[in-house]
C-alpha positions as CSV (number, residue, x, y, z in Angstrom):
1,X,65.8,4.1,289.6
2,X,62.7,2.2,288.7
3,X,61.1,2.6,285.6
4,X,57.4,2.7,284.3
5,X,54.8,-0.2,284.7
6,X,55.0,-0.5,280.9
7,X,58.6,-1.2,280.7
8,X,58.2,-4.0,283.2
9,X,55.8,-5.8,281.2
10,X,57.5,-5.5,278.5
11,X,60.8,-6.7,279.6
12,X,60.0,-9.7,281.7
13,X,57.9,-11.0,279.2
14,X,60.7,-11.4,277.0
15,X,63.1,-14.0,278.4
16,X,62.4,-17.5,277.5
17,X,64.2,-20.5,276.7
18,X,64.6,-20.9,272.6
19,X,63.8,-24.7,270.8
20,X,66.7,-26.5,270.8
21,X,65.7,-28.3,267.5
22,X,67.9,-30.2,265.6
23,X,65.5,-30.1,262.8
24,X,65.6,-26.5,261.7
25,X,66.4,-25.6,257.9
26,X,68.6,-23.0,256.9
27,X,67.1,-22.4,253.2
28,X,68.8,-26.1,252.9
29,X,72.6,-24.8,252.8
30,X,75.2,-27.4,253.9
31,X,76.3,-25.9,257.0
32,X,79.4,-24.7,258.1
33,X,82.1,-26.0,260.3
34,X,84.9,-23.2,261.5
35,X,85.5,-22.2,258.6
36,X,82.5,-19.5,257.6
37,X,80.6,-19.9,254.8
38,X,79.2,-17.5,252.2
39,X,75.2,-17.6,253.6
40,X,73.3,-17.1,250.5
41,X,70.1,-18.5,249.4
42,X,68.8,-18.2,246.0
43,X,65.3,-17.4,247.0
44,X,66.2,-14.5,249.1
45,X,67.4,-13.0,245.9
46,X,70.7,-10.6,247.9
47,X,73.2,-10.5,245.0
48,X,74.5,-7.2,244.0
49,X,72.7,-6.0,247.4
50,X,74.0,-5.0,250.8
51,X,72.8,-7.1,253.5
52,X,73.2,-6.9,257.4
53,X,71.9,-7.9,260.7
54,X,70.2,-11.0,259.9
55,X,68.0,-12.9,262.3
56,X,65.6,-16.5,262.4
57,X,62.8,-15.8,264.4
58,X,62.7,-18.6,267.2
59,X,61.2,-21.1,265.5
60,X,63.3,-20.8,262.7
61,X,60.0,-20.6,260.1
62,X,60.9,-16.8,259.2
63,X,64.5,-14.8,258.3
64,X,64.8,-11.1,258.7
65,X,67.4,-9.1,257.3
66,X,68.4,-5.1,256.7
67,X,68.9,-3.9,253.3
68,X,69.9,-1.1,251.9
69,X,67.7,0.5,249.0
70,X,67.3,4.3,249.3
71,X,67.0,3.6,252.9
72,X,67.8,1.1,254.9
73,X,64.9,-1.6,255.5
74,X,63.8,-5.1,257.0
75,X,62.6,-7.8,254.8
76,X,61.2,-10.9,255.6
77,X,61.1,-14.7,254.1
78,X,58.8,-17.1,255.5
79,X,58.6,-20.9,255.5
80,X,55.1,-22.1,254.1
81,X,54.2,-26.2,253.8
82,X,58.4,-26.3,254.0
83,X,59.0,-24.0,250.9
84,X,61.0,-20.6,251.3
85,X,58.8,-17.5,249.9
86,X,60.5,-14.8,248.4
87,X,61.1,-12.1,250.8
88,X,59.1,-8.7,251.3
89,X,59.7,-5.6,253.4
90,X,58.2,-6.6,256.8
91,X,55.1,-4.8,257.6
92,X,56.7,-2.5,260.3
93,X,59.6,-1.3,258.4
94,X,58.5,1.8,256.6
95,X,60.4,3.1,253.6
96,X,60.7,6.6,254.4
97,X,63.1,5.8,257.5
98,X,65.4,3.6,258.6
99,X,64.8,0.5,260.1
100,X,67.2,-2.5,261.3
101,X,68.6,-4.6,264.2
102,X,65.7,-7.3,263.9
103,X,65.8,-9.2,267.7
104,X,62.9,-11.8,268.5
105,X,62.0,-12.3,272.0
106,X,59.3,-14.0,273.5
107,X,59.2,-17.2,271.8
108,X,59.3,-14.6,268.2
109,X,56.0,-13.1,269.5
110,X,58.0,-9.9,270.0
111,X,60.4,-8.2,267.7
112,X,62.5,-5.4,269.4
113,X,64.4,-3.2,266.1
114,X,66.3,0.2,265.6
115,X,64.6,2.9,263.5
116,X,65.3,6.5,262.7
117,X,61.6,7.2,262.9
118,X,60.5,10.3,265.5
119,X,59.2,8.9,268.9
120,X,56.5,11.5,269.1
121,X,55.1,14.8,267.1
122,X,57.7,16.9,269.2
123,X,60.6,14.6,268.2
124,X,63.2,16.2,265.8
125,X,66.1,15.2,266.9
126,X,67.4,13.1,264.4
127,X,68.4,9.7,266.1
128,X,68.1,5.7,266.0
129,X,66.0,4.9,269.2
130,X,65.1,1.0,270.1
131,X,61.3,0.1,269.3
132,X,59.2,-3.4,269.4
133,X,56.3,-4.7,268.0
134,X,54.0,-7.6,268.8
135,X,52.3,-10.1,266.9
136,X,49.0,-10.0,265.9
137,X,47.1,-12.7,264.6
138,X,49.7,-13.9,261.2
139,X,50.9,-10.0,261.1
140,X,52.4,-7.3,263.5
141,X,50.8,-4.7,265.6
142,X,51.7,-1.1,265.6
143,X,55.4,-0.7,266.9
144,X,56.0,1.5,269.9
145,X,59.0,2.9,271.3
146,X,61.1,1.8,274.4
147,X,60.4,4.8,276.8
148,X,63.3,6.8,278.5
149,X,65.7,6.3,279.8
150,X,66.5,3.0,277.5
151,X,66.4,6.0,274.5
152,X,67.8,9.4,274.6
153,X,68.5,11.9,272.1
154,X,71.8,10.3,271.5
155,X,72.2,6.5,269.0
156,X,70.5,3.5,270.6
157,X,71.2,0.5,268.3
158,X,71.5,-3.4,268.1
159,X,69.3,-4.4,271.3
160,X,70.0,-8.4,272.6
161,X,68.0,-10.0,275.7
162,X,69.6,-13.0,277.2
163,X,67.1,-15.8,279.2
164,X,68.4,-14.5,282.4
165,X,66.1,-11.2,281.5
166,X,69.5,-9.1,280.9
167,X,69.3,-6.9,277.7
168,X,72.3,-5.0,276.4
169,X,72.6,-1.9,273.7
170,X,75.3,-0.2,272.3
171,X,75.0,4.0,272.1
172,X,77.0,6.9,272.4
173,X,75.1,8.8,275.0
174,X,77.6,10.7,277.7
175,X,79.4,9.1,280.7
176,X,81.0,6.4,278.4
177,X,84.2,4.8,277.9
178,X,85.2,5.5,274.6
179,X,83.3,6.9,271.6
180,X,80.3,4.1,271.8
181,X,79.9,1.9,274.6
182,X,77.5,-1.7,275.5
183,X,75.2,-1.1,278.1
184,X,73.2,-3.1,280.5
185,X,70.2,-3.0,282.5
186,X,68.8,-5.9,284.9
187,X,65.5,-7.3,286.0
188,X,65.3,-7.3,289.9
189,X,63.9,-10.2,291.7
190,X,61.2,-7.7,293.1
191,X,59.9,-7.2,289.2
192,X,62.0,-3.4,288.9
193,X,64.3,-2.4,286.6
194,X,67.7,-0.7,287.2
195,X,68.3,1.8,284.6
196,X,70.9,1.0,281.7
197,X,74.8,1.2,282.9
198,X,77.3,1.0,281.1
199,X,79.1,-2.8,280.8
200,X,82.5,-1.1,282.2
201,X,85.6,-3.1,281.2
202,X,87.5,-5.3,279.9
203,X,84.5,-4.7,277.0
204,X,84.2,-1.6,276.7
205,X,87.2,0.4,276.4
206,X,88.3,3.8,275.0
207,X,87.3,3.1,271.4
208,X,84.0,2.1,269.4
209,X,81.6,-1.1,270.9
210,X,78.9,-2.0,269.0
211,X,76.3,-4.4,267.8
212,X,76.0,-6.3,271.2
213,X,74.7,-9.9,271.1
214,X,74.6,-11.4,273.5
215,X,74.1,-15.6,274.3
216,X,71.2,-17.4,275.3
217,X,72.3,-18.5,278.3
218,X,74.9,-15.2,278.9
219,X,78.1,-17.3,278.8
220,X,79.6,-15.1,276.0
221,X,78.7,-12.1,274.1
222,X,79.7,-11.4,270.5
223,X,80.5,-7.9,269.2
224,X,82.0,-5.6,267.0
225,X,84.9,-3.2,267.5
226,X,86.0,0.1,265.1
227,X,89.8,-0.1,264.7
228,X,92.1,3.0,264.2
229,X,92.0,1.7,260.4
230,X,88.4,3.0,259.9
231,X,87.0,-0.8,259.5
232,X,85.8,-2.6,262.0
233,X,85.7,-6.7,263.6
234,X,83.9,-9.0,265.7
235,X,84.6,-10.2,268.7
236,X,83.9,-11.7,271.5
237,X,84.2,-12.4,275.6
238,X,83.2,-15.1,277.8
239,X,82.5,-15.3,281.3
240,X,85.0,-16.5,283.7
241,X,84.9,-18.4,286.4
242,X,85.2,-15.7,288.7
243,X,81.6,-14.4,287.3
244,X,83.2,-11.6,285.3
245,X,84.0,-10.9,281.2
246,X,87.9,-12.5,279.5
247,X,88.8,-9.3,277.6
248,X,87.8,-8.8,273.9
249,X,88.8,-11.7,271.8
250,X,89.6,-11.0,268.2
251,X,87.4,-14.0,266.2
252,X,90.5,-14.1,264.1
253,X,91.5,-13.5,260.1
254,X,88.9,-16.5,259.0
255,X,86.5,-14.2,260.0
256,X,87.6,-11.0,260.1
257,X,89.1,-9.6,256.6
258,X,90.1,-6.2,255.4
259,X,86.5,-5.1,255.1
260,X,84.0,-4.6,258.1
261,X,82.6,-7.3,259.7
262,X,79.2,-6.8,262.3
263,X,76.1,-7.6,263.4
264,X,76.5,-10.8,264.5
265,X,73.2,-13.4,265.4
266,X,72.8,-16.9,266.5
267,X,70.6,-19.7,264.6
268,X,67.6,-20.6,266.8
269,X,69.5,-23.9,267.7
270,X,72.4,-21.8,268.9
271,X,74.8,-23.7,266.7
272,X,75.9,-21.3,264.4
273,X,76.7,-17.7,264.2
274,X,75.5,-15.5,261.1
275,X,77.1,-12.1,260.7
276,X,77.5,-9.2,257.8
277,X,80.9,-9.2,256.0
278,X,81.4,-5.9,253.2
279,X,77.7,-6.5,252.9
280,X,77.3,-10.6,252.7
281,X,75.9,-12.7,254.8
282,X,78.2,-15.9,255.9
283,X,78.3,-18.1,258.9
284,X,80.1,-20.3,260.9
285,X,80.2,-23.0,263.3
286,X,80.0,-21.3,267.1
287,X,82.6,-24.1,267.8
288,X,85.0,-21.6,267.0
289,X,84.8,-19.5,270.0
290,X,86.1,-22.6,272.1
291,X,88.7,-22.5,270.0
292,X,89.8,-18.7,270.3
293,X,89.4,-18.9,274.1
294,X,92.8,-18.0,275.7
């Protein structure tokens, strides 16, 4: 099923190639190896907060990040003449909702996010649906919803575009696997898009997929999994030789602790992988993965 004109546009604009620049500063931490490290700038001022979902924008001159206050919110720090700022909420996070999943696309002209916010005046169903906004001029235009049927009136979060033009979602909505599923949809060569489907097995399976990111260049995708426990890990899968997806790769007890661990990111160089532990930021050398591949 093709979808609207909108949607097209919006989609294939998104894909493109991120800086591989070795030059990029991460606040100035000492970065990791395989082992993670706690990710923790002074300026951004997170102790005693929870933090989540974090994300450079492509040129790695601004940081986004979800916190919880009364809500849950994005905040932004930017780089100006090479200093840090001290963060603020970003301009198309509103208080009185809930806003988070910060993705960049389009050479960080676009930001695709999750908010609770209604999608129209006849909206009361209360749900996270997937919106974007553009830039416009230094700040961001008015954020608009991803039309049906990328959101429903079930949970839409954590949206991730690859540079092939593939973008993947987790939600509950019927027909899935387990409990909450990835999903997919594809740009055809003629300009159309197929409708979202679910990413099947060996990644999805009868229990909870979430928080989809998927690489760059789509040779592995990094995710989380709910366990019986209650808590939840990340993981990952690669693609095969035979074109298809290893099965879900647990990153392993360096990473994973008691607590939950999710929303994993890349850095704009593609080096490193941030992600949310009980609330903290920390990364770690994507050198790792090599080494969990069986």
């Amino acid at each position: 099923m093709k979808t609207n004109t909108l949607l097209v546009l919006l989609l294939l604009s998104a894909p493109q190639m991120w800086a591989q620049n070795s030059s990029f500063d991460y606040f100035g931490l000492e970065r990791p190896g395989t082992d993670p490290q706690a990710f923790n700038p002074s300026v951004l001022e997170m102790e005693g907060s929870f933090i989540f979902n974090a994300m450079f924008t492509p040129d790695g001159q601004e940081f986004y990040y979800s916190k919880i206050d009364e809500k849950e919110n994005m905040y932004c720090s930017k780089r100006v003449n090479g200093v840090w700022q001290a963060p603020s909420l970003a301009p198309f996070s509103v208080p009185e909702y809930h806003d988070v999943d910060p993705f960049f696309a389009r050479g960080g002209d676009r930001i695709y996010f999750v908010s609770s916010r209604p999608i129209d005046a006849e909206d009361t169903n209360y749900d996270y649906n997937i919106w974007f906004a553009d830039r416009v001029g230094k700040g961001w235009g008015t954020p608009q919803p991803l039309p049906a049927p990328f959101n429903t009136d079930h949970q839409e979060y954590f949206f991730s575009i690859s540079d092939r033009g593939n973008a993947f979602f987790a939600s509950n909505r019927p027909g899935g696997l387990g409990s909450f599923d990835i999903y997919q949809l594809s740009i055809l060569e003629d300009g159309s898009l197929t409708d979202p489907v679910n990413f099947s097995a060996p990644v999805n399976t009868a229990g909870y997929e979430f928080d989809p990111y998927i690489s760059p260049d789509e040779q592995f995708m990094l995710f989380s999994i709910y366990d019986q426990s209650g808590t939840c890990d990340l993981f990952f899968s690669y693609q095969t030789k035979a074109d298809g997806w290893s099965k879900a790769i647990n990153l392993g007890n360096t990473i994973n602790t008691s607590g939950d661990d999710f929303a994993p990111s890349l850095t704009p160089d593609h080096k490193y992988l941030i992600y949310t532990n009980e609330g903290k930021l920390h990364w770690v050398s994507v050198e790792l993965l090599e080494t969990l591949k069986e």
